[in-house]
Every structure is written in structure tokens, then in C-alpha cells.
Backbone bond lengths (Angstrom), bond angles and torsions (degrees), N, CA, C in turn:
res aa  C-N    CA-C-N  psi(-1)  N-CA   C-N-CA  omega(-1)  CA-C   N-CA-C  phi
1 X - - - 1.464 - - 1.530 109.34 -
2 X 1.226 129.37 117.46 1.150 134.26 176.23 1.775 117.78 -77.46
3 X 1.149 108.34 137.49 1.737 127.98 -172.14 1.732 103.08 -74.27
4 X 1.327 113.65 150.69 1.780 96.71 -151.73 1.761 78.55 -93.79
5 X 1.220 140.81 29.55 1.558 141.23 151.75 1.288 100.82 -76.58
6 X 1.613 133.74 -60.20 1.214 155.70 -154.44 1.797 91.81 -66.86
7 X 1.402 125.20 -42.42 1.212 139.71 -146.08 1.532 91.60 -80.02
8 X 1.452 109.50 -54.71 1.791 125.63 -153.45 1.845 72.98 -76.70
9 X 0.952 131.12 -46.26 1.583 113.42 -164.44 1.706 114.90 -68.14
10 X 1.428 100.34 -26.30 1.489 75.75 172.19 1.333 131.74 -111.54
11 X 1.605 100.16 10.63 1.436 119.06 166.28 1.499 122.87 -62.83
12 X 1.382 106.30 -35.37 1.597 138.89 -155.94 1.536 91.42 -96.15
13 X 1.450 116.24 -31.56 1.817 118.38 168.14 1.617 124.11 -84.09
14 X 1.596 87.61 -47.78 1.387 89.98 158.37 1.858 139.86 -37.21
15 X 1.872 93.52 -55.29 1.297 119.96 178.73 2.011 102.59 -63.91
16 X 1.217 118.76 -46.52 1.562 107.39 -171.84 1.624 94.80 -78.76
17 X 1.400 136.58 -31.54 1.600 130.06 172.49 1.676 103.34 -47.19
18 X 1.292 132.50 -41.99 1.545 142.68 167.47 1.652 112.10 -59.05
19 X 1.199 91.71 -62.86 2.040 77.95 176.48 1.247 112.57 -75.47
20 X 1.629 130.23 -10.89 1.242 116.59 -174.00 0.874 124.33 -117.31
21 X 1.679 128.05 -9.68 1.047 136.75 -150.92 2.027 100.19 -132.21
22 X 1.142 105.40 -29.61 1.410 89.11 -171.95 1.985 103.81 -142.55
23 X 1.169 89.99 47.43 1.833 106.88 165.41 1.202 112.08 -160.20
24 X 1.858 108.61 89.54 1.416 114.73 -178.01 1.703 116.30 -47.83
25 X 1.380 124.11 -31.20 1.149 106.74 164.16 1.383 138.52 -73.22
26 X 1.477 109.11 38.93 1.650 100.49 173.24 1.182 100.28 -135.40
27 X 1.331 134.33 136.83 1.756 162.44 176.26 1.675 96.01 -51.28
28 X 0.960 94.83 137.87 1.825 98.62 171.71 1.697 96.65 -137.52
29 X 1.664 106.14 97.52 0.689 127.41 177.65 2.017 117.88 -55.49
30 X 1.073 114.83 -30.75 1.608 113.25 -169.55 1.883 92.66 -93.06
31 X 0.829 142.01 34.81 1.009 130.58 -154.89 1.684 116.06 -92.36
32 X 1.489 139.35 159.53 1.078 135.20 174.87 1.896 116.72 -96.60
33 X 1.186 115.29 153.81 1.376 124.65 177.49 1.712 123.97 -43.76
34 X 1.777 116.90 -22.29 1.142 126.76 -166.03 1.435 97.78 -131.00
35 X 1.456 107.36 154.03 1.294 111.96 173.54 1.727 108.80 -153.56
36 X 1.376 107.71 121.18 1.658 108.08 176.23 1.480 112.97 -85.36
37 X 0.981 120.33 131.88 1.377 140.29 131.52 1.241 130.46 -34.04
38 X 1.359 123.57 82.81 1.694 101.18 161.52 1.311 121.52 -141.61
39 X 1.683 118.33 115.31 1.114 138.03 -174.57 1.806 118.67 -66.19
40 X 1.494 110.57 89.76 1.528 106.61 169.92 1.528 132.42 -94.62
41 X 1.427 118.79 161.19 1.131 101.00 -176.89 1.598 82.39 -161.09
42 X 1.585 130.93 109.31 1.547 159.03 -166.81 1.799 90.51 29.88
43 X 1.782 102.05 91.60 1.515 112.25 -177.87 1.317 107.92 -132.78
44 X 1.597 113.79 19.47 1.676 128.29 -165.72 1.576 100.33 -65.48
45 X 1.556 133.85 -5.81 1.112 124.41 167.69 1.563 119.74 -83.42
46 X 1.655 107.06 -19.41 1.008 108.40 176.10 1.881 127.32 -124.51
47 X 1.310 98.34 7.41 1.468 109.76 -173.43 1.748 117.03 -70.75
48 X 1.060 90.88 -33.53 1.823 74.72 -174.25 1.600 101.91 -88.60
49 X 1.353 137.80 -31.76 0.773 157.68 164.66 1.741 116.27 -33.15
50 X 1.593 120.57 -68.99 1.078 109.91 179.94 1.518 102.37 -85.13
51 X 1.532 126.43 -19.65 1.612 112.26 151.15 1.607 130.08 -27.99
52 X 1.381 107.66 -51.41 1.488 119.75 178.91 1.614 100.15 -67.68
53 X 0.921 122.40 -46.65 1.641 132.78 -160.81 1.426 111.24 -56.40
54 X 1.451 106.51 -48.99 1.462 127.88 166.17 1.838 121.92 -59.98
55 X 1.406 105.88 -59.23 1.346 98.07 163.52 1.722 139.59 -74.10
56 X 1.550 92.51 -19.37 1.206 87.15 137.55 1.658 171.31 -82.43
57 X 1.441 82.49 22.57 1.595 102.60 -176.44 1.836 108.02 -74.19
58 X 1.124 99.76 179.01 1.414 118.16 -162.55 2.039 88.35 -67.43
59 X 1.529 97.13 -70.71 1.402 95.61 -171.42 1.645 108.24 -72.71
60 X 1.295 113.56 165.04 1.436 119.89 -170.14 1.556 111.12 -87.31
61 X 1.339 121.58 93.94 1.450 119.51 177.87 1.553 118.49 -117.08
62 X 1.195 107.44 117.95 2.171 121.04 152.89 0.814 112.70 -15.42
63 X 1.426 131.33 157.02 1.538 135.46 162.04 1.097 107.65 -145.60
64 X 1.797 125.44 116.35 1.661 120.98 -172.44 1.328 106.44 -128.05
65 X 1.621 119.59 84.77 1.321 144.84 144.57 1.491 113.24 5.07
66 X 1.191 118.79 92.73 1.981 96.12 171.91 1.759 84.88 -114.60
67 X 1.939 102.89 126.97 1.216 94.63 153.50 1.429 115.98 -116.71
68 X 1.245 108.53 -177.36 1.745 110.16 -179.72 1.242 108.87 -117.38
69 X 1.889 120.11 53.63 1.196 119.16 -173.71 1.481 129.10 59.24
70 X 1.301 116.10 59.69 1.671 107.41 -157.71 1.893 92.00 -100.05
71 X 1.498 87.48 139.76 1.504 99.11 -164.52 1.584 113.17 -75.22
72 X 1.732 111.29 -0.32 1.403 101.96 -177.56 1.558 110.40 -123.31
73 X 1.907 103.87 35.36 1.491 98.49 146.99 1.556 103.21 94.32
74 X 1.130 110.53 14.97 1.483 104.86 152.97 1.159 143.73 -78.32
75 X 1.447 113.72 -29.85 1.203 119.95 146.40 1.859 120.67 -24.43
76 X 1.149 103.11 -94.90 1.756 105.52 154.44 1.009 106.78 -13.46
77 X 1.097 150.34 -62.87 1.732 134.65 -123.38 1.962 90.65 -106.07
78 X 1.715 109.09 -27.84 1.136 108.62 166.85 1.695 124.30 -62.37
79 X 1.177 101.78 -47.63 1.870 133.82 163.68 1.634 91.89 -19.40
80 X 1.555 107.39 -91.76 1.307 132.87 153.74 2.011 114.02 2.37
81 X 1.092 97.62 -65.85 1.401 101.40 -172.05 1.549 112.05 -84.49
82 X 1.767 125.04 -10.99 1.204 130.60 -179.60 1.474 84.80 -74.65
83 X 1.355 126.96 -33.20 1.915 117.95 -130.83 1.571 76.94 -85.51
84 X 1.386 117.11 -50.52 1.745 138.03 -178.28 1.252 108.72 -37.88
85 X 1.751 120.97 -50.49 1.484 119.84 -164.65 1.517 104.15 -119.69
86 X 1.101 144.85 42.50 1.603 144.31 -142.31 2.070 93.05 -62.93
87 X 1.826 100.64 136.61 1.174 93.53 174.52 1.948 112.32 87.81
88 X 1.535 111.35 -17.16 1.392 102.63 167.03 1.347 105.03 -138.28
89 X 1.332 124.14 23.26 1.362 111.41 -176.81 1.647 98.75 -130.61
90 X 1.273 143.18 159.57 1.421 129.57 -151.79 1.657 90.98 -175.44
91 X 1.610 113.80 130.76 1.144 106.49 -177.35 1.649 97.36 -118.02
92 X 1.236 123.41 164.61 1.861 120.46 140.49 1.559 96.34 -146.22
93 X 1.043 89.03 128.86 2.023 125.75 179.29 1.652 106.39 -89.48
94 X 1.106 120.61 88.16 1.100 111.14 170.13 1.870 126.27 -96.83
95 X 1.207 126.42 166.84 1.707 118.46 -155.20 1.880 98.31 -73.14
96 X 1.461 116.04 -6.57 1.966 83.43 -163.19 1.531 80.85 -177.88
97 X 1.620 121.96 172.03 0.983 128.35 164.61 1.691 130.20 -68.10
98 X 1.297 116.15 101.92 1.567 122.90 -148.27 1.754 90.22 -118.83
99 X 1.115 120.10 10.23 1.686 111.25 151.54 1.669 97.26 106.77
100 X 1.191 116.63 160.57 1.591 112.32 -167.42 1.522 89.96 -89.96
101 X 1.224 132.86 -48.98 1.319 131.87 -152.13 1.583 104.82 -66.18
102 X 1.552 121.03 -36.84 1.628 123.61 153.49 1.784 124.08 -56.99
103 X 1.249 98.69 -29.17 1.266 90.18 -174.05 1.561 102.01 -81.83
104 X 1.452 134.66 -35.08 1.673 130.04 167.50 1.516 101.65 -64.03
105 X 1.053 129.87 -30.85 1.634 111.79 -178.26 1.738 114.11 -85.94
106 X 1.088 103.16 -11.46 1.633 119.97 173.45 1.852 86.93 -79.67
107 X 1.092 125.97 -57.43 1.370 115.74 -166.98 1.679 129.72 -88.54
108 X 1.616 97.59 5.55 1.818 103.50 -171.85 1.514 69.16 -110.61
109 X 1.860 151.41 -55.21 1.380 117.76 -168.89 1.940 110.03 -60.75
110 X 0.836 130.19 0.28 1.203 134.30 178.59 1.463 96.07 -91.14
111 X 1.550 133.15 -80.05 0.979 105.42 170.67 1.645 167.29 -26.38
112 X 1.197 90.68 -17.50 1.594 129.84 -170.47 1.489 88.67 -87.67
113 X 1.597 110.45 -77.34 1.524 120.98 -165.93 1.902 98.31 -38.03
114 X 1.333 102.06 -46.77 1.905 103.47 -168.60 1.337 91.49 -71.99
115 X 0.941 150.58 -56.10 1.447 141.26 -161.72 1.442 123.94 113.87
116 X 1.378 104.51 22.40 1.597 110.93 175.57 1.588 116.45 -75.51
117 X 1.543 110.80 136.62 1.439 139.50 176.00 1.444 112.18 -68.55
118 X 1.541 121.15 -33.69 1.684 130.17 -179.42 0.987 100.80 -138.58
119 X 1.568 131.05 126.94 1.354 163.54 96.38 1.189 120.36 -19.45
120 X 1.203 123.26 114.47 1.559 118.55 -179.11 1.413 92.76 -129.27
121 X 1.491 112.88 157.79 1.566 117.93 169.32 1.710 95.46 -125.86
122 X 1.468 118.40 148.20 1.497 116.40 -177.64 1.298 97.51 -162.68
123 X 1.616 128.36 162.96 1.407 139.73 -155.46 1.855 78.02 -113.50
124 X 1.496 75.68 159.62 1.884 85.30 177.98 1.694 108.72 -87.39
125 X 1.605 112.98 -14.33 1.187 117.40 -144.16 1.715 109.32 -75.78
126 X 1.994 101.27 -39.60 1.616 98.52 174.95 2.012 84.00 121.28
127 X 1.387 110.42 -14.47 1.131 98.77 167.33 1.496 120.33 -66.81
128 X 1.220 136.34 -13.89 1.126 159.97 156.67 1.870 115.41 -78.06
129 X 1.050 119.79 95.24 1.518 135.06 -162.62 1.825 93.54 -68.31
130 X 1.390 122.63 90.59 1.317 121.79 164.00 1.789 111.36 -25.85
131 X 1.076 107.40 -48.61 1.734 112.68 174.68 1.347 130.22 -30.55
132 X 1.876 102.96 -43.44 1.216 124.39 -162.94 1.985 96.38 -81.59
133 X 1.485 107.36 -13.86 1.815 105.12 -156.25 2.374 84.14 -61.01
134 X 1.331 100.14 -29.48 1.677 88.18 -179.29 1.378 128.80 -77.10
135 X 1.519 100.64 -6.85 1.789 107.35 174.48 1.502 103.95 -79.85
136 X 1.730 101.84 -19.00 1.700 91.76 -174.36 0.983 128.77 -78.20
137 X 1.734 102.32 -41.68 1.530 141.44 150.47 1.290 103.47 -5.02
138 X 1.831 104.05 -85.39 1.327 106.68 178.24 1.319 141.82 -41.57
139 X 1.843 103.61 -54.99 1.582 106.42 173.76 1.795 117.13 -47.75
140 X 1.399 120.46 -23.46 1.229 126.03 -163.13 1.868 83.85 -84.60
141 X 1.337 100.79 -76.71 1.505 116.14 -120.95 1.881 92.60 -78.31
142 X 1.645 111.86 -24.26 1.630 107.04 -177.84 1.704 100.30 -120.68
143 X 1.470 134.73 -28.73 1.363 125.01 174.42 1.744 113.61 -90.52
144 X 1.301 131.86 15.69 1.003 108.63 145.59 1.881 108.50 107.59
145 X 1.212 81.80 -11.51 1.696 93.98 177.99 1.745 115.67 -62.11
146 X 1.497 117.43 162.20 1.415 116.09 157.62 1.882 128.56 -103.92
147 X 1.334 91.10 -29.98 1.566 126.47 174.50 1.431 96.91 -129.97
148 X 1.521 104.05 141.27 1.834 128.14 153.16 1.294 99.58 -129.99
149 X 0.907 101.44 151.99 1.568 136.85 -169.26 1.499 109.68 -122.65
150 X 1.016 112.24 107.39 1.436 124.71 167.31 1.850 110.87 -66.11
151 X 1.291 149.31 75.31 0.923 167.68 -178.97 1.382 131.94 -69.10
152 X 1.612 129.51 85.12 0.994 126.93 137.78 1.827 140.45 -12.60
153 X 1.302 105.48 -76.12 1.245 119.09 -168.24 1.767 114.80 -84.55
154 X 1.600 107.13 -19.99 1.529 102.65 -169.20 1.645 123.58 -46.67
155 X 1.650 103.53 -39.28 1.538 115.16 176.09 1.472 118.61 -114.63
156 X 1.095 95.63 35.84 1.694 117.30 177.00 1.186 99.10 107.65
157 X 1.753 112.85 -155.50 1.370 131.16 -159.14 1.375 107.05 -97.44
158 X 1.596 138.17 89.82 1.176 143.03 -142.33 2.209 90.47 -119.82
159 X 1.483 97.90 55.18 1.366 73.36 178.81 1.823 100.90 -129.48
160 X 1.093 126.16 153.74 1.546 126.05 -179.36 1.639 104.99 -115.84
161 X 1.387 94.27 140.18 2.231 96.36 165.58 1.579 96.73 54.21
162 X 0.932 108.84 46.49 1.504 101.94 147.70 1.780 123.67 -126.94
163 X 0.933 118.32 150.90 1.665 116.37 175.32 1.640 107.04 -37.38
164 X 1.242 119.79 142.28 1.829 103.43 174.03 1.686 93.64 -75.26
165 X 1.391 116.53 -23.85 1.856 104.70 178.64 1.022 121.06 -54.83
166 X 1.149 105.59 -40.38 1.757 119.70 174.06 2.200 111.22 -73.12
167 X 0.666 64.38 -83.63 1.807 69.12 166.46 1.911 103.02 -27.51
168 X 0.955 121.19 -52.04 1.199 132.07 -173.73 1.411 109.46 -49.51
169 X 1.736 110.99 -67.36 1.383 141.31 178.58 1.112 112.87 -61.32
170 X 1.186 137.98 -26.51 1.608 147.55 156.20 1.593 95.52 -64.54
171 X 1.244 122.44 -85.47 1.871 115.73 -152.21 1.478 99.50 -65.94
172 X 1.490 128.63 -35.41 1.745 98.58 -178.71 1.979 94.86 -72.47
173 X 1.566 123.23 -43.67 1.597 94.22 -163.92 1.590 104.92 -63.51
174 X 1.501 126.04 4.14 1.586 106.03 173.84 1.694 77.94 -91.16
175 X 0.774 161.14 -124.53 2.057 161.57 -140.49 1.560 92.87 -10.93
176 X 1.291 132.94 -25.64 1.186 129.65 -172.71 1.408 114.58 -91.95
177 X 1.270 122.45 -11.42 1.355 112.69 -177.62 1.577 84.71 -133.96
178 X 1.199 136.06 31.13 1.160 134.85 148.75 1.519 112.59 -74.20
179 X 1.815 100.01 -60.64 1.164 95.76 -178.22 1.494 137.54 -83.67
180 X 1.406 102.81 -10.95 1.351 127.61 165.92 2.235 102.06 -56.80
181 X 1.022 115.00 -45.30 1.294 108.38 -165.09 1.236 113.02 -119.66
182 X 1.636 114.82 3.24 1.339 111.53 -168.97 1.319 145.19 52.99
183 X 1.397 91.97 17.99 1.959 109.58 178.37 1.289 108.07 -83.20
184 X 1.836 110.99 130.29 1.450 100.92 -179.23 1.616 117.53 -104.81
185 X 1.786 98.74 72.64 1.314 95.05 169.33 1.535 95.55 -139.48
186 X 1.582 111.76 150.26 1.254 129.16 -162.12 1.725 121.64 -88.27
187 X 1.472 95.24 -11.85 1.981 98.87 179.63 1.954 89.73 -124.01
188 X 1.197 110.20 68.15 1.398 111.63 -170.98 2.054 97.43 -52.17
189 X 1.474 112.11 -35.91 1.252 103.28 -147.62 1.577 96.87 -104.72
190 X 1.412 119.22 18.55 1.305 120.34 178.13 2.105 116.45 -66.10
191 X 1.740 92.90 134.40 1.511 77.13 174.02 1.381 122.51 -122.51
192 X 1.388 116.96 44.10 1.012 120.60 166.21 1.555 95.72 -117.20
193 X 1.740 106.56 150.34 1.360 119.34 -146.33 1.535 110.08 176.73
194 X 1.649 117.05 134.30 1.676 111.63 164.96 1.520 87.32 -111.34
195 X 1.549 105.75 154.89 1.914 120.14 164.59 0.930 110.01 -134.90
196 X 1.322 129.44 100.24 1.853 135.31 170.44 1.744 93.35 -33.49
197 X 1.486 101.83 141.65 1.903 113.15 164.06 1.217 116.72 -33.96
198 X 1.327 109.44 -48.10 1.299 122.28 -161.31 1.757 113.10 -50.10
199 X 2.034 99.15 -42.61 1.292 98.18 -178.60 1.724 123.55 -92.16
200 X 1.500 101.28 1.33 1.554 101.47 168.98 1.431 94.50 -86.00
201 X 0.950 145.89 -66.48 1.988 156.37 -177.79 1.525 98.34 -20.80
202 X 0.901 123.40 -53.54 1.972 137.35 -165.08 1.319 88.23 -73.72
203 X 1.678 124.67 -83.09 1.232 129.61 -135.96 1.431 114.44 -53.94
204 X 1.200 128.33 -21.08 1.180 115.07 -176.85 1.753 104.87 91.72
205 X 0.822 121.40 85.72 2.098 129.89 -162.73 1.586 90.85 -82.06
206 X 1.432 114.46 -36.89 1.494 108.00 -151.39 1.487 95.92 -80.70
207 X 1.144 107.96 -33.12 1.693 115.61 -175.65 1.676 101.10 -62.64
208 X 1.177 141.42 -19.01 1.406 146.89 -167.16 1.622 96.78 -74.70
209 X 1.458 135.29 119.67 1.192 158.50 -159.50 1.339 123.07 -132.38
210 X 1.738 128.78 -13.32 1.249 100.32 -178.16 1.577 99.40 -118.05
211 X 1.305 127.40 -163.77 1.512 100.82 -151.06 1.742 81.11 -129.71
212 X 1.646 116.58 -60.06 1.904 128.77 -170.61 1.686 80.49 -58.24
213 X 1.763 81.69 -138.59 1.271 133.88 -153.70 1.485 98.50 -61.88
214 X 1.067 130.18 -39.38 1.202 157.69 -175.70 1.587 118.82 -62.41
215 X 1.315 98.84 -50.19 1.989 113.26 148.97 1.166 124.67 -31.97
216 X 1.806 106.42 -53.33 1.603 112.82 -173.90 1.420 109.44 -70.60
217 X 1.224 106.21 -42.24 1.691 109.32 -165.49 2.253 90.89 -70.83
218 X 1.009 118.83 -35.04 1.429 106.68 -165.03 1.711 96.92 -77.20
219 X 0.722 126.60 -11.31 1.307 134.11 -180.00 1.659 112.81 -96.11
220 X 1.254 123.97 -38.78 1.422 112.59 149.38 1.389 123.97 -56.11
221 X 1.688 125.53 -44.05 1.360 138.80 -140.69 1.603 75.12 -88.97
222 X 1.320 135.14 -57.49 1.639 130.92 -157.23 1.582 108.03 -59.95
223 X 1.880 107.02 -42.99 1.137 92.32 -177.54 1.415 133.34 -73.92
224 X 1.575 109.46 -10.03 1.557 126.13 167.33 1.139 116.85 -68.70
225 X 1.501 111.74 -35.05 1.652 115.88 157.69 1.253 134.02 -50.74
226 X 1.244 118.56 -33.04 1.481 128.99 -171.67 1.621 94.15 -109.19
227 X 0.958 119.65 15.91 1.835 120.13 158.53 1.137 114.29 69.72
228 X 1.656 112.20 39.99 1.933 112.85 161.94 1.003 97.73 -99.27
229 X 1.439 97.43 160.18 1.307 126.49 -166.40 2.429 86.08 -103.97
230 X 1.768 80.53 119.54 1.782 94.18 179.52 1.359 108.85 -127.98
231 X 1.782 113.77 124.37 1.333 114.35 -171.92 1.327 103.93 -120.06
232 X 1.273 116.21 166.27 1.792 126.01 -175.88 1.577 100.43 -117.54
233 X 1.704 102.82 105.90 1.446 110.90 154.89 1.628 113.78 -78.54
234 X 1.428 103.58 122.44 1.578 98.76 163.58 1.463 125.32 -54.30
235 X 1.511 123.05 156.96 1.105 116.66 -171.12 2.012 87.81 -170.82
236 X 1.284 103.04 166.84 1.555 104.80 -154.68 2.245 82.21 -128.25
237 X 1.252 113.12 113.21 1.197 116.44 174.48 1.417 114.05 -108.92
238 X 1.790 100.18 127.63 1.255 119.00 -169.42 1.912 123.41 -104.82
239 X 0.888 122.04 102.79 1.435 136.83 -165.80 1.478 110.53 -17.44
240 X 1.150 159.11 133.25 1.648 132.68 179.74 1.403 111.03 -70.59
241 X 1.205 116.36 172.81 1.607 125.13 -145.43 1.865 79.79 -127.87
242 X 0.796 98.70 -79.04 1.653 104.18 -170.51 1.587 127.62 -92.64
243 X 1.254 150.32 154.60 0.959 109.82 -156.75 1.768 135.52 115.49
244 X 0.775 134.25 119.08 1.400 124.83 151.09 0.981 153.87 -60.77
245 X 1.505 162.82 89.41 1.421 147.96 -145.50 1.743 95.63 -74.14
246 X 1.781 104.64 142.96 1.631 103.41 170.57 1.432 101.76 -116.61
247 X 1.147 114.97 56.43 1.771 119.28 163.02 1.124 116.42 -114.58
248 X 1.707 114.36 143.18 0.922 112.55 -159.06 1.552 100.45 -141.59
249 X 1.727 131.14 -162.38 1.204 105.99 -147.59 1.674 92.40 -108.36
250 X 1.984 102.55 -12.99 0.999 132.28 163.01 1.723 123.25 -25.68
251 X 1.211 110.24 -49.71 1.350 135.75 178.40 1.108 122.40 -54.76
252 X 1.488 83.85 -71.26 1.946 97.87 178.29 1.663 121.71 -56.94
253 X 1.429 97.61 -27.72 1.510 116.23 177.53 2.141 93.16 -68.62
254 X 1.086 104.00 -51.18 1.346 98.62 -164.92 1.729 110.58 -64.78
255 X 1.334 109.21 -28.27 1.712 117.95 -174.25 2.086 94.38 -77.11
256 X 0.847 110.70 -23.76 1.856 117.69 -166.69 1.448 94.34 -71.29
257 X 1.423 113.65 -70.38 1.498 110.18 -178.97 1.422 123.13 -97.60
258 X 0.994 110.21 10.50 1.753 120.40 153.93 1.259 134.64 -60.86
259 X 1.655 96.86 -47.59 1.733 102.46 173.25 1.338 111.88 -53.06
260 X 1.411 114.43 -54.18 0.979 110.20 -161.96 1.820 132.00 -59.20
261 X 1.450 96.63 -27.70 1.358 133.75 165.20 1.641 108.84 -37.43
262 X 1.796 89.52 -62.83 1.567 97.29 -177.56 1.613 114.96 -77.76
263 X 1.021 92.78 -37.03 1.789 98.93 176.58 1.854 100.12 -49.73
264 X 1.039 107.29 -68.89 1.860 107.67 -173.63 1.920 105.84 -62.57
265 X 1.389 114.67 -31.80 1.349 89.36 177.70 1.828 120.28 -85.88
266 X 1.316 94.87 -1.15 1.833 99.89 154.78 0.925 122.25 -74.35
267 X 1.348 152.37 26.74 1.217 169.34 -147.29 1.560 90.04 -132.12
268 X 1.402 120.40 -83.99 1.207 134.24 -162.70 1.761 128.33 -84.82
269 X 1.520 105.06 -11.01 1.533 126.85 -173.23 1.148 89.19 -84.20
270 X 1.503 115.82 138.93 1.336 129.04 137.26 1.641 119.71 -83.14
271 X 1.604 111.61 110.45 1.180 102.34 164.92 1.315 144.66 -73.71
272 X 1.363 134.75 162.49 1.469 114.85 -173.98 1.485 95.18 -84.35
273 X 1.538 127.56 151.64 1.597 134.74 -175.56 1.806 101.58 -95.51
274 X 1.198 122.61 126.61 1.408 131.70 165.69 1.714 119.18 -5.53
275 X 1.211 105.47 97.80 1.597 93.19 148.47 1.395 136.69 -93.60
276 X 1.235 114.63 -179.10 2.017 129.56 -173.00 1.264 103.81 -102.28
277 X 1.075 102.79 157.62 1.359 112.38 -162.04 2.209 98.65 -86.84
């Protein structure tokens, strides 16, 4: 039974998790330089969990939750972790599953609106080593980078617990949309990632069209278009433990004849050219 002190406190947390956390139009004035991304959809085995993982890193980083209504209560469990961290935890609830590649562009124009310097994109699952969000940090924020790339394939095949079929189908479709688009980076379809403002602000978000696997790679290929400089930090990806995988065969189909899509409509697009911060 909670003490009606205990009550007013988490009403009063509750209430700033609402203005701050889940109405992109309001300024959050105390705010930090970085902000993660992480798109869930029924991750209640792993949500509060890699929440903590993240803010607990060395440097001080946000975390802005997009779920797609997941029916087993993640939402809540995010709720939970706003009331826990007031001011770094940020939700948006959206009605249904509306595709991953909407749900990061729903959350980098949010970012923008708050005024964050780093963009990160990260899986809820833990296949993504919270550890690594400071190697990205770095390449961005002190070596000079615009994009990092969280990277599988750069120093070989850095992946654990996965099917070798799968493992397989990942490193030739990154050789496949290498050569399809001529981008010289080796985990084209990786989605873990930091993007200085600068390169969500330029690129043009609304113009971003594919939704899977196919998202990541158009989102590398644009920002090479608009003339940032994008590097691949290695990083060692670990299969999820708990959890469900939401891939489907759907995806891969969409990244196969997608490139090509994007490859021929670079021909005729004018891209927007890099701005400064």
C-alpha cells in the first residue's frame, strides 16, 4: 500500500513523463547532448533492463522508447522507467505496428525538435552491446565522424548465436548492396548507429521510404549522398537471449529490390549537400 507522499511522487513523475516524454512538441529544457533510440514492439523481457544499461553508461545518454502498441505491456514497463529516471526516459505510443523505418524517423524528427547533438539507433534486444553506444559516441563526437556504424562485417564476421543461414544472408546481402550501390561500407544493413543533427536536418527524413532492412541501407546510402563522411566501428553482435526476433522474410525481400530502386533513383535526385552545425 503506498503512503499518499509516495502517491504525490509518482503522480508529479508520472505528470513530467507526459509533458516530456510522450508529446514531441514540448522542449525539454534540462536535457543531455545524446539521445537513443529504441524501437519496441512486446520487449517487456527486455525493456527496463537495456533502459538501465544505456543510462548507465559512462557518458550521460536519453532514451526515447517508440512502441507500436505492444499488447504484452511494454509500454508500462517503459512508464515505469520514466517514473524511475524523470527527465531521461521519453516514451511515444503509437496505435499498431507502422514499420521500424517510421518508427526511427518518428524519433530522429523528435530528436531534432529537442535539440539533440547524437542520434543513436539501438535494438531493444541486448543484441546491440549498450557498451559499444561510447565507441560511437566517440567516433562522432571527438574523431570527426558524421555517421558511425555499429559494424558487424568490417573486421570479419563478428556475429555470435545466430543460425550460420542467417549469418550467411546478412554478409552476402551487405556484398549485395555494396555492389549494387557502390557504398564502401561492409555491414550496409546494420542498425545500430550514432548521426550527428546535422545529418538528420540535411537529409531530407520525409524523403526516407523503405521501412525493414532496406531503411538502414537508405539511410547510409543518403547520407553518403549528401557528402558525410560515415565510418564503421566494429562491434561483436550477439543473437537475443529473450524475446522474440521481428524479422521476417518480408524484409529481406524488401532490401533485394530496394537497392536497386535507390541505386537508379540516384541518377535523377538531387541531394541536399551537408550542413554545419
Amino acid at each position: 500500500m503506498r503512503t499518499d507522499a509516495e502517491a504525490q511522487r509518482l503522480s508529479a513523475a508520472s505528470l513530467l513523463f507526459m509533458e516530456r516524454g510522450n508529446r514531441p512538441d514540448t522542449k525539454i529544457t534540462d536535457r543531455r547532448d545524446s539521445l537513443v533510440i529504441i524501437p519496441m514492439y512486446n520487449e517487456k523481457e527486455n525493456a527496463a533492463a537495456i533502459i538501465d544499461a544505456v543510462l548507465g553508461q559512462p557518458h550521460p545518454f536519453d532514451v526515447l522508447v517508440i512502441d507500436d502498441n505492444s499488447p504484452d505491456g511494454t509500454a508500462a514497463i517503459v512508464r515505469e522507467q520514466a517514473e524511475k529516471h524523470p527527465g531521461r526516459v521519453h516514451l511515444i505510443s503509437r496505435s499498431g505496428k507502422l514499420g521500424l523505418g517510421t518508427a526511427y524517423i518518428t524519433g530522429f524528427k523528435w530528436a531534432l525538435e529537442q535539440g539533440y547533438d547524437y542520434v543513436f539507433e539501438m535494438d531493444a534486444d541486448f543484441s546491440h552491446n549498450p557498451d559499444d553506444l561510447m565507441k560511437l559516441y566517440a567516433a562522432c563526437a571527438e574523431q570527426g565522424a558524421d555517421v558511425a556504424v555499429g559494424s558487424r562485417y568490417v573486421t570479419g564476421v563478428n556475429v555470435v548465436n545466430w543460425p550460420m543461414g542467417r549469418v550467411l544472408m546478412s554478409y552476402f546481402a551487405s556484398k549485395y548492396v555494396r555492389l549494387v550501390t557502390g557504398m564502401g561500407i561492409a555491414d550496409t544493413t546494420a542498425g545500430f548507429a550514432c548521426y550527428r543533427s546535422r545529418v538528420l536536418r540535411t537529409m531530407e527524413l520525409d524523403k526516407i521510404r523503405f521501412k525493414g532492412y532496406a531503411f538502414q541501407i537508405e539511410m547510409k546510402f543518403t547520407a553518403l549522398q549528401c557528402g558525410f563522411k560515415v565510418v564503421e566501428v566494429p562491434i561483436i553482435f550477439v543473437n537475443r537471449v529473450l524475446g522474440t526476433s521481428k524479422m521476417s522474410s518480408g524484409i529481406f525481400g524488401e532490401a533485394l529490390f530496394g537497392v536497386i530502386k535507390l541505386k537508379v533513383g540516384s541518377w535523377v535526385r538531387k541531394y541536399p549537400r551537408c550542413q554545419t552545425d
